[in-house]
C-alpha positions in Angstrom: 17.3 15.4 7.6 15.0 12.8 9.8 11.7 14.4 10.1 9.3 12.9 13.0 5.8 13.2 14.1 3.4 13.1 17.2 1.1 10.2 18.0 -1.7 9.6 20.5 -3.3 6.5 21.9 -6.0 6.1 24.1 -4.9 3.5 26.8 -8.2 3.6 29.3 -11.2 1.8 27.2 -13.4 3.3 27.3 -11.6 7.1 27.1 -13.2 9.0 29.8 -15.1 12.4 28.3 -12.5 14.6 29.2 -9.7 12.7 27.9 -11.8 13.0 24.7 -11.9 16.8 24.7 -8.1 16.9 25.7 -7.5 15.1 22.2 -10.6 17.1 20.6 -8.5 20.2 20.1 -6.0 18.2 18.3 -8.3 15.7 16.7 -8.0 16.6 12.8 -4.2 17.3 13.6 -3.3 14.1 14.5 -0.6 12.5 13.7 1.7 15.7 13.5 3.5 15.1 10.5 7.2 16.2 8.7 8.5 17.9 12.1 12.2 18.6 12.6 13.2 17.5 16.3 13.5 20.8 17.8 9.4 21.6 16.2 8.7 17.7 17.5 9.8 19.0 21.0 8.1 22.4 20.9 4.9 20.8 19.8 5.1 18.3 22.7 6.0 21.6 25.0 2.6 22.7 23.4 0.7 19.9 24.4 1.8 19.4 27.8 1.1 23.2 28.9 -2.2 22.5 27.5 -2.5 19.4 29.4 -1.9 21.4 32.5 -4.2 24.1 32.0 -7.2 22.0 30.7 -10.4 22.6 32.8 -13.0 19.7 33.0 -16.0 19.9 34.6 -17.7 16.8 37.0 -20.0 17.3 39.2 -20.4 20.8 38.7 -17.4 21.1 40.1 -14.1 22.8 37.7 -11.2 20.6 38.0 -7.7 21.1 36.5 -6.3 18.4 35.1 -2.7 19.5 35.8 -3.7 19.2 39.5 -6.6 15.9 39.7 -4.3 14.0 37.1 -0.4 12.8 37.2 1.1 14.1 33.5 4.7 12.6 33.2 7.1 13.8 31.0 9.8 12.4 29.0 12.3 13.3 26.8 9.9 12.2 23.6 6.6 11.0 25.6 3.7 12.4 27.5 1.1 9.9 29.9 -1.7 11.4 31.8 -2.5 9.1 34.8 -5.3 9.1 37.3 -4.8 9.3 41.0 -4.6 5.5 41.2 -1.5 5.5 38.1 -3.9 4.1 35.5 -2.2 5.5 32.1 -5.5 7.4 30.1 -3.9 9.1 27.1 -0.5 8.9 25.8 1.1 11.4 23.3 4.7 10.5 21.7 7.3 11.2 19.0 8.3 8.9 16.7 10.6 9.1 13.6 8.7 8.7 10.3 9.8 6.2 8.2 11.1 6.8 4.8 8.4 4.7 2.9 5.0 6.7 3.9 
């Protein structure tokens, strides 16, 4: 059985703060190791749902980042854009190869 995993790449240098925090709840987890597709997929279902509901704070202002940011969603790939479609952060499954 292929088993797969979830990786994360910061494309905006340098990462802004809250980008940072997204990813610090899932910091020691990442990658996501030994998943089966349909865990991959829930994981990423995971992730995105957090994505929408994070709550960052400029300004003193709260701001959603489901609702300031873009989060597109593919089959095995989640990018979080700015208002201006600069990619931030990037989650994604990949299949793990057999010698690691």
């Amino acid at each position: 059985m292929e088993k797969y995993r979830i990786e994360r790449q910061f494309i905006k240098k340098p990462a802004p703060a809250y980008a940072l925090k997204v990813s610090g709840y899932y910091h020691k987890r990442f990658p996501i190791k030994s998943l089966t597709e349909q865990e991959a997929k829930k994981e990423m279902d995971v992730i995105e749902n957090y994505l929408n509901d994070f709550t960052y704070i400029v300004r003193n202002s709260k701001n959603k980042l489901g609702i300031t940011h873009k989060i597109e969603r593919t089959d095995n790939r989640i990018t979080v854009y700015t208002l201006y479609d600069t990619p931030i952060i990037t989650f994604w499954i990949e299949e793990e190869k057999g010698d690691e």
